[in-house]
Residue frames as a rotation matrix with the C-alpha (Angstrom) as fourth column:
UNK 1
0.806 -0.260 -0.532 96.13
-0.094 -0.943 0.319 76.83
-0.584 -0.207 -0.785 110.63
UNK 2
0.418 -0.777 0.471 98.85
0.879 0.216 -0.424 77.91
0.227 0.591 0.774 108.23
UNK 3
0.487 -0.456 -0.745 101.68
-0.109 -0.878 0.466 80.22
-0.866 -0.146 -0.478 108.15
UNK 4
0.823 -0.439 0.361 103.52
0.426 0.057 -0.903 81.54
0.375 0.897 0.234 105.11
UNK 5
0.627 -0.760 -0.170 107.77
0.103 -0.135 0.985 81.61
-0.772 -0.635 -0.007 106.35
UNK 6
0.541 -0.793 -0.278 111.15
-0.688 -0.228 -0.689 82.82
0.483 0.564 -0.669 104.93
UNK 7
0.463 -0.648 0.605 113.76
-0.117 0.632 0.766 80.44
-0.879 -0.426 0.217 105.18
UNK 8
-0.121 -0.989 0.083 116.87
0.496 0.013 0.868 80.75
-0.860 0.146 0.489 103.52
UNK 9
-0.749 0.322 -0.579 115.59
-0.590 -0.722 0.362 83.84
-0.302 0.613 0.731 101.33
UNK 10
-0.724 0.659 -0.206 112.26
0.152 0.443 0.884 81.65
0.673 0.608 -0.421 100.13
UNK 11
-0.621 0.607 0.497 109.13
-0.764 -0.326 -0.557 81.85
-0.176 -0.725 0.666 101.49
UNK 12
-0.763 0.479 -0.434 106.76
0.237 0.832 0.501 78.56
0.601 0.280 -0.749 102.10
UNK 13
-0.133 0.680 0.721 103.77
-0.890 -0.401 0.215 77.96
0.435 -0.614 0.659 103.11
UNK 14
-0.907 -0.389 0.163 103.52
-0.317 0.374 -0.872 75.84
0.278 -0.842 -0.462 106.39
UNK 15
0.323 0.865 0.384 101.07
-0.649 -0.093 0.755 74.01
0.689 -0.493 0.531 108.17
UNK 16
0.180 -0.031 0.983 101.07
-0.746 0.648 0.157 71.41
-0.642 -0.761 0.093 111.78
UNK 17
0.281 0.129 0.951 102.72
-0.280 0.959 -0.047 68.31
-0.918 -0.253 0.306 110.37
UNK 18
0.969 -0.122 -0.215 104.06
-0.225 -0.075 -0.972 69.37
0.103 0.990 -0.100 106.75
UNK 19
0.356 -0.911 0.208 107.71
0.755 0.412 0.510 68.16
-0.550 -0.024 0.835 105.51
UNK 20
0.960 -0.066 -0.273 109.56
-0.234 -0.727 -0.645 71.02
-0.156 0.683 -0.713 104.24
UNK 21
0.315 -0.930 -0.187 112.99
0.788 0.147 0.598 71.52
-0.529 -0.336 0.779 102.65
UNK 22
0.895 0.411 0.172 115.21
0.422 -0.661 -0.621 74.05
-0.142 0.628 -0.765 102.34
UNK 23
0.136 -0.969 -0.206 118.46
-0.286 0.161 -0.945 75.37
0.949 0.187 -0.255 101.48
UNK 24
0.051 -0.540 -0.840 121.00
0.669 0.643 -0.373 74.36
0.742 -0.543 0.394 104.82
UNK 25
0.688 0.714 0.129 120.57
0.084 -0.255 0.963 75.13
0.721 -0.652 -0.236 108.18
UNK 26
-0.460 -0.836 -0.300 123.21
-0.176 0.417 -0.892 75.20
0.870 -0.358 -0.339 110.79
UNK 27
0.025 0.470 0.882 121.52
-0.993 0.116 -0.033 73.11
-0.118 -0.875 0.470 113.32
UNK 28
-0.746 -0.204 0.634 121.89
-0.437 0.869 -0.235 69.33
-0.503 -0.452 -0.737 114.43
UNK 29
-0.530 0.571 -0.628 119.57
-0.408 0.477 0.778 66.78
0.744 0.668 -0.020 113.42
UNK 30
-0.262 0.490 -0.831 117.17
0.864 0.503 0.024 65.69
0.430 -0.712 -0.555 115.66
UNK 31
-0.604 0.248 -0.758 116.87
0.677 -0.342 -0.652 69.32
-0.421 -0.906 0.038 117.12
UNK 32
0.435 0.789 0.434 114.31
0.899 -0.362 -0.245 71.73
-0.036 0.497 -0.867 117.22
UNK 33
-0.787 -0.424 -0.448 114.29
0.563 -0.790 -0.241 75.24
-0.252 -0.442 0.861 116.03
UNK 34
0.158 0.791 -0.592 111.88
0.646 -0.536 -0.544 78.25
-0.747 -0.297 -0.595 116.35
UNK 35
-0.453 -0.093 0.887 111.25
0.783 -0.516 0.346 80.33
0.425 0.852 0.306 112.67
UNK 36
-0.271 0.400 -0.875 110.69
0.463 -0.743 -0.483 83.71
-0.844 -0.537 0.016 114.22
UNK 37
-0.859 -0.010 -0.512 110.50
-0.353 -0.712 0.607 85.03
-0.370 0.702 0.608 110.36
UNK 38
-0.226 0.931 0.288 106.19
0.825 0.340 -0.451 84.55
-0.518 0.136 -0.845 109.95
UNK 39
-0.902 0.428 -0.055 105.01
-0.412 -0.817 0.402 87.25
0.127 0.386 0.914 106.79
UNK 40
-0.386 0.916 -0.112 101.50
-0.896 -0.343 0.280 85.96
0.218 0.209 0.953 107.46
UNK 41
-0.917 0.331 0.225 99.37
0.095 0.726 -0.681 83.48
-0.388 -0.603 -0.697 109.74
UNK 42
-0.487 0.769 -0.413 95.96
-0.835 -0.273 0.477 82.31
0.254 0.577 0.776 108.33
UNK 43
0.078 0.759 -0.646 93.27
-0.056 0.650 0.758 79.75
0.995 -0.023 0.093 109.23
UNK 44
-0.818 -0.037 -0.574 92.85
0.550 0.244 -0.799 80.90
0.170 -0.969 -0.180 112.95
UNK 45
0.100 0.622 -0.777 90.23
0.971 -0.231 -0.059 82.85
-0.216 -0.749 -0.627 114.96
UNK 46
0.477 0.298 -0.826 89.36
0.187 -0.954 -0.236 86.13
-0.858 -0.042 -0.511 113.86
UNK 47
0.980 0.009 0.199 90.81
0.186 0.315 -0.931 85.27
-0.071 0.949 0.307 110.08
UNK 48
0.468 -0.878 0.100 94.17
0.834 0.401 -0.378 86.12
0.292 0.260 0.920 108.46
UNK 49
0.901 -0.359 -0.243 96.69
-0.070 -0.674 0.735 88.03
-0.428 -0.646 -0.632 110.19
UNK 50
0.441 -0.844 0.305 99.37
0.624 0.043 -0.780 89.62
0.645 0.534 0.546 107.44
UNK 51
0.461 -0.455 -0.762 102.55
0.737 -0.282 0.614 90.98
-0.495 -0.845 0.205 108.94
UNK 52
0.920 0.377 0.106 104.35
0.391 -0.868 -0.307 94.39
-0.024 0.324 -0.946 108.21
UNK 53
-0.265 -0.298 -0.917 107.24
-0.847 0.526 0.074 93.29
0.460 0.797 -0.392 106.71
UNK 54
-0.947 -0.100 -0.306 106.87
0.123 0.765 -0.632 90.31
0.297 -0.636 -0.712 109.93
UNK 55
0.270 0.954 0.130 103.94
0.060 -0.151 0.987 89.22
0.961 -0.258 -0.098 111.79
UNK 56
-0.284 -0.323 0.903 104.95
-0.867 -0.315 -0.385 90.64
0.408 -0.893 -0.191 115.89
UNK 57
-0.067 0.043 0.997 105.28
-0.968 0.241 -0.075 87.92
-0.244 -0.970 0.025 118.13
UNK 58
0.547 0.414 -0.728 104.75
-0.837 0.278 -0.471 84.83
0.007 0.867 0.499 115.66
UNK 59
-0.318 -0.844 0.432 106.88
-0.864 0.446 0.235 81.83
-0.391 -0.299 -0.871 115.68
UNK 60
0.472 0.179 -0.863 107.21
-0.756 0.585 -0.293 78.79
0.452 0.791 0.412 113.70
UNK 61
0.209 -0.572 0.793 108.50
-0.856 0.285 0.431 75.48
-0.473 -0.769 -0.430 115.61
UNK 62
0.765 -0.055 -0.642 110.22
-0.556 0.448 -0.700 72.92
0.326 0.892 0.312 113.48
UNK 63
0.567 -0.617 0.546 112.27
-0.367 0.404 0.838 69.98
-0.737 -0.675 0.002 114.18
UNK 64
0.032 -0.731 -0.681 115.19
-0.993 0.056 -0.106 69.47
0.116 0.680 -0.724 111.71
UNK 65
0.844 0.515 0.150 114.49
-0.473 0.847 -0.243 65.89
-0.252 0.135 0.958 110.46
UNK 66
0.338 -0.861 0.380 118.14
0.564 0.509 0.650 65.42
-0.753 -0.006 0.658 108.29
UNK 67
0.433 -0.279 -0.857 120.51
-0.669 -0.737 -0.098 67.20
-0.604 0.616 -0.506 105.84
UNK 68
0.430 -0.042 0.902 121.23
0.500 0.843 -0.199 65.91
-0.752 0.537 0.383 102.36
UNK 69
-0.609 -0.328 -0.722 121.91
-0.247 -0.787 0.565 67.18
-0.754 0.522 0.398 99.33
UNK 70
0.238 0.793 -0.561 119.62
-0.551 -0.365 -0.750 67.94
-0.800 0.488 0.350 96.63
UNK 71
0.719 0.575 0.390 119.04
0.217 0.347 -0.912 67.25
-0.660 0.741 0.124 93.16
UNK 72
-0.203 -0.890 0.408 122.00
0.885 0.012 0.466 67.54
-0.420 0.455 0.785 90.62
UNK 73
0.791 0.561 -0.244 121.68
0.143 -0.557 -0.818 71.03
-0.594 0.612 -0.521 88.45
UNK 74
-0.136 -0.822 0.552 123.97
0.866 0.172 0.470 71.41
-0.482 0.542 0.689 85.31
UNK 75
0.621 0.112 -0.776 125.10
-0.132 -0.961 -0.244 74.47
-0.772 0.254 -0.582 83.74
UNK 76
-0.229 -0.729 0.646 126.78
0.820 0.214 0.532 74.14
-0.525 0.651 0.548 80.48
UNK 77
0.415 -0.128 -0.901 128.23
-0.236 -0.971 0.029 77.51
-0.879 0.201 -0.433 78.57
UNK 78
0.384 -0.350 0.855 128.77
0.708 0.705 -0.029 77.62
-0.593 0.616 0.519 75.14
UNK 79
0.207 -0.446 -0.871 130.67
-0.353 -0.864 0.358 79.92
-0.913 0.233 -0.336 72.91
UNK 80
0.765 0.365 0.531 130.00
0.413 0.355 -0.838 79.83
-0.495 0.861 0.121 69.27
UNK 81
0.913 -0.407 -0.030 132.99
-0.276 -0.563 -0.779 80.58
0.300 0.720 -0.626 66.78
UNK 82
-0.388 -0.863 0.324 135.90
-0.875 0.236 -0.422 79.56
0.288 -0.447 -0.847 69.11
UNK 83
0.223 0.647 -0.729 133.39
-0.500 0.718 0.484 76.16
0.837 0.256 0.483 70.14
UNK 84
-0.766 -0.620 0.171 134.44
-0.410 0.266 -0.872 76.27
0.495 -0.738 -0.458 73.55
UNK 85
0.576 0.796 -0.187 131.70
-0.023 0.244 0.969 73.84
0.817 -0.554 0.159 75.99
UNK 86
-0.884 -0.426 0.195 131.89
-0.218 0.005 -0.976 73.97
0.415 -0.905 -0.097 79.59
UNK 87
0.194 0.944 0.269 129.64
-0.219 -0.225 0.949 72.24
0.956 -0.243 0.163 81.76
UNK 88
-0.916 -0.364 0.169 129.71
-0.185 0.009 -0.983 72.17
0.356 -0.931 -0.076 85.29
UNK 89
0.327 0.856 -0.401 126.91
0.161 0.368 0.916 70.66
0.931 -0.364 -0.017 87.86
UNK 90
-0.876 -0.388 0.288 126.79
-0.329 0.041 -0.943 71.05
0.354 -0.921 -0.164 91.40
UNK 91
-0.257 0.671 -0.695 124.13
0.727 0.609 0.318 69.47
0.637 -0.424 -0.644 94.46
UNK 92
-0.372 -0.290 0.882 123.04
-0.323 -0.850 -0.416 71.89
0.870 -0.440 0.223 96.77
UNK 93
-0.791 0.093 -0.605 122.82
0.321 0.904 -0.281 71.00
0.521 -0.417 -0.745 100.33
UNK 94
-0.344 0.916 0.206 119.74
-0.572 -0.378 0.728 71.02
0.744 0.132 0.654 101.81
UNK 95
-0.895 0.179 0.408 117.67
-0.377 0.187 -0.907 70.66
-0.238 -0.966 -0.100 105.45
UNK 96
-0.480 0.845 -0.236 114.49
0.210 0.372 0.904 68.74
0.852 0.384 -0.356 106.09
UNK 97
-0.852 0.277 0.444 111.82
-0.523 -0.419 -0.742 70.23
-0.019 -0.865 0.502 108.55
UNK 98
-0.426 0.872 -0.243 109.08
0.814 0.486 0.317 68.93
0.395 -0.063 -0.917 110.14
UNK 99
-0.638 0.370 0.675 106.49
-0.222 -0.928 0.300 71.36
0.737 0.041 0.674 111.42
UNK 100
-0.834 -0.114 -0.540 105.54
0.376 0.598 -0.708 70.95
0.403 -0.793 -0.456 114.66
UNK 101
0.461 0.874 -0.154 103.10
0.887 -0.449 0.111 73.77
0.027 -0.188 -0.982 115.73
UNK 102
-0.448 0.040 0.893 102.44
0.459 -0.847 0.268 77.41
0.768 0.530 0.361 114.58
UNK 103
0.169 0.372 -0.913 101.91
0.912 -0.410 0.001 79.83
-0.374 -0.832 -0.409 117.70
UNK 104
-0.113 -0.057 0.992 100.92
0.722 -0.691 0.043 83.74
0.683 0.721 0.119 117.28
């Protein structure tokens, strides 16, 4: 069974036992929380079930593994004629989930 979830504006798709990450969470490590935002449950009994913007009653259970920070990204701005450079970088922080189990 999968589910396709929003978390922090993105949408992933999910299954029992996947590692996701995504932007930062405000929740503890080690605890669990419940993704109530499901657009669409698939590989169950009686096929895929798409939701309208949500799917009613849905729920995603995930246990918040650790928070880090990401990958570096660099932005650098140039300006031709005056030859000004600016670059700037920043990390963004970021939550690991585990996926526990998908209930509809």
């Amino acid at each position: 069974m999968y589910a396709i979830i929003r978390a922090g504006g993105q949408q992933h798709k999910v299954s029992e036992g996947d590692t996701l990450t995504v932007k930062r969470l405000a929740a503890e490590a080690g605890s669990t929380i419940e993704i109530t935002d499901v657009l669409m449950v698939g590989g169950g009994e009686g096929g895929p079930v798409i939701g309208a913007p949500l799917v009613a009653g849905a729920k995603v259970v995930a246990e918040v593994a650790a928070h880090g920070k990401g990958h570096k990204r660099d932005m650098f701005k140039y300006t031709r004629r005056v030859r000004s450079r600016v670059q700037r970088g920043f990390r963004p922080s970021e939550t690991t989930l585990v996926i526990k189990t998908i209930s509809v």
